[in-house]
ZATI-499219 format. One record per residue (C-alpha): residue in one letter; x, y, z. Coordinates in steps of 0.25 Angstrom, whole numbers, plus 5000, padded with zeros to 4 digits. Each point is the difference from the previous one (the first is absolute). Layout:
N
AXYZ...
This chain:
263
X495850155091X501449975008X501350044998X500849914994X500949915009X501650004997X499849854999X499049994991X500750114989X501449925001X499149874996X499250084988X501650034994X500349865002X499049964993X500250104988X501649974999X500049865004X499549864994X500249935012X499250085008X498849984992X500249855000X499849995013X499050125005X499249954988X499650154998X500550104989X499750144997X499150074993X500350164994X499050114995X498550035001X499449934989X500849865002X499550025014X498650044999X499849874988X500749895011X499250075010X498649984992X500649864995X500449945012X500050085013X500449905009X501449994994X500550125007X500750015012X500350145000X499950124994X501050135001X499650144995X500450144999X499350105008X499850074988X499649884992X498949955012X499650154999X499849994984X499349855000X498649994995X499049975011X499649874994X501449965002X500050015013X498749945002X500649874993X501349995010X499250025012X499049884994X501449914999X500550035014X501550044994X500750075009X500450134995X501350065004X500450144997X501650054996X500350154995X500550004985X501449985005X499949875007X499249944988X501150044991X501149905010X498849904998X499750004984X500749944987X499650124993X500850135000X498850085002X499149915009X498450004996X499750045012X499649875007X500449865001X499149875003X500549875007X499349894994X500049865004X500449914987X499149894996X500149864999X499349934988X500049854999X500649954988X499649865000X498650035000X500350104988X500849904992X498849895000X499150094996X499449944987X500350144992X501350075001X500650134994X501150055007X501550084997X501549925004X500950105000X501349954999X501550075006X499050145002X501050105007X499650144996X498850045009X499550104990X499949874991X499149925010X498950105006X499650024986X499949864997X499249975013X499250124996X499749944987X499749875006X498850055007X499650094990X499849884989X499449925012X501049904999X500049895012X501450025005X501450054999X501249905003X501550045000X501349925003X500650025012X501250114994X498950084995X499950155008X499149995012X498650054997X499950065014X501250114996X499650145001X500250014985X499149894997X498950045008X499950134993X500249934987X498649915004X499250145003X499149945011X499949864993X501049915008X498949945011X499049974988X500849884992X500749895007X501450004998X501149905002X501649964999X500549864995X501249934998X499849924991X498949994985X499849865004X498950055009X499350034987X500149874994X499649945012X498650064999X499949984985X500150144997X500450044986X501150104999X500050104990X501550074998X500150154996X501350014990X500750094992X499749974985X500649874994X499649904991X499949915014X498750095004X498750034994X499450134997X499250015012X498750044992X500149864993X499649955013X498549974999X499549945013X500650005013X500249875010X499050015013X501150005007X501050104996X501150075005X500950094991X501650015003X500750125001X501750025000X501050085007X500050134993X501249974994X500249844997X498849964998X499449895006X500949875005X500249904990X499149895008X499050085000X499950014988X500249854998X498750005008X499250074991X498749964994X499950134993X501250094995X499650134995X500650134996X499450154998X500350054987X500850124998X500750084991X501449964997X500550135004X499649975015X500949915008X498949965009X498850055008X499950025016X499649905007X499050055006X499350064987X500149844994X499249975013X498950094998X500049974985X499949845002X498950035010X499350074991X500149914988X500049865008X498750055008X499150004990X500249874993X499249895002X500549895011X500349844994
């Protein structure tokens, strides 16, 4: 255990407040015992350090500490106070990981013979796109694309939205749909009801490579994006709701899509 460094707490709220910083360290942050304890099981060679309370290092279960002297993560202690400078969260967990990001190929995914992934398209609210990775790798889905504007899925908020799963599912941002058509993949558009979609419970088999197209929370998906589309669906509704979150039409196209038979 070692104090921790001056320099190593001013690079952990760098990477908590800014984008920038996570770009380039290639790391991001981690809060709260279970997230912790499931990334450290999963993949424990991800994590360049580990800061703790006294009290929460006093209070951690022996097998814990078993796992992190296994992985060789340095482990730096703070008292509360420190921690509560370092955190997002008003009341801080009471310890904090630095975990390296990983790097998928996205070439090798995309030539894959079989394909089910989520495009999330203008994404911006971080409590939108955890739960949408979360989904992803709770349906067993492939992948998770989002365009460039979307929010940046290494964001304290989205990290907790994820709840451990962020190293489990490749993730990757884009520019431009065309990547899809380019690899042959059929793209299936979630959209509000219109006589332009289909119920999405007509939709009785589902291409071998699929991936299923998310909108901004409030427009919607672009309009060629939608001129893309092999598949344009809608979740029906009752009249008297405007629309559903975007992250409950994930879960619920995961859950529907997932079970039909590819073509």
């Amino acid at each position: 255990m070692h104090k921790l460094p001056a320099v190593k707490a001013a690079l952990i709220r760098d990477l908590v407040r800014r984008k920038k910083t996570r770009d380039v360290e290639r790391l991001f942050i981690v809060e709260g015992p279970k997230s912790i304890e499931e990334l450290l099981q999963s993949h424990p060679t991800s994590f360049q350090a580990l800061v703790m309370t006294p009290a929460s290092l006093s209070a951690a279960e022996q097998s814990f500490v078993d796992r992190l002297k296994q992985s060789g993560c340095p482990v730096y202690v703070c008292q509360e106070q420190v921690l509560i400078t370092l955190s997002d969260l008003t009341t801080p967990p009471g310890m904090l990981a630095v975990v390296r990001q990983p790097m998928w190929d996205q070439e090798e995914l995309l030539r894959q013979p079989g394909l089910f992934g989520f495009y999330g398209e203008c994404l911006q609210d971080p409590a939108n796109v955890g739960p949408i990775i979360r989904t992803a790798v709770a349906f067993g889905l492939d992948a998770v694309w989002l365009s460039s504007d979307s929010a940046d899925v290494f964001n304290p908020k989205v990290v907790r939205g994820t709840a451990g799963s962020l190293l489990k599912l490749p993730i990757f941002y884009i520019s431009k749909t065309a990547l899809f058509s380019r690899f042959r993949c059929a793209l299936l558009t979630a959209e509000p009801p219109s006589t332009r979609s289909r119920p999405i419970q007509d939709i009785r088999t589902r291409p071998r490579r699929t991936l299923v197209a998310f909108g901004n929370e409030g427009r919607g998906l672009s309009a060629s994006t939608l001129a893309q589309a092999s598949i344009r669906f809608h979740i029906p509704i009752r009249r008297a709701t405007d629309s559903l979150n975007v992250s409950a039409a994930a879960a619920i196209a995961a859950f529907v899509l997932s079970a039909l038979k590819q073509d």
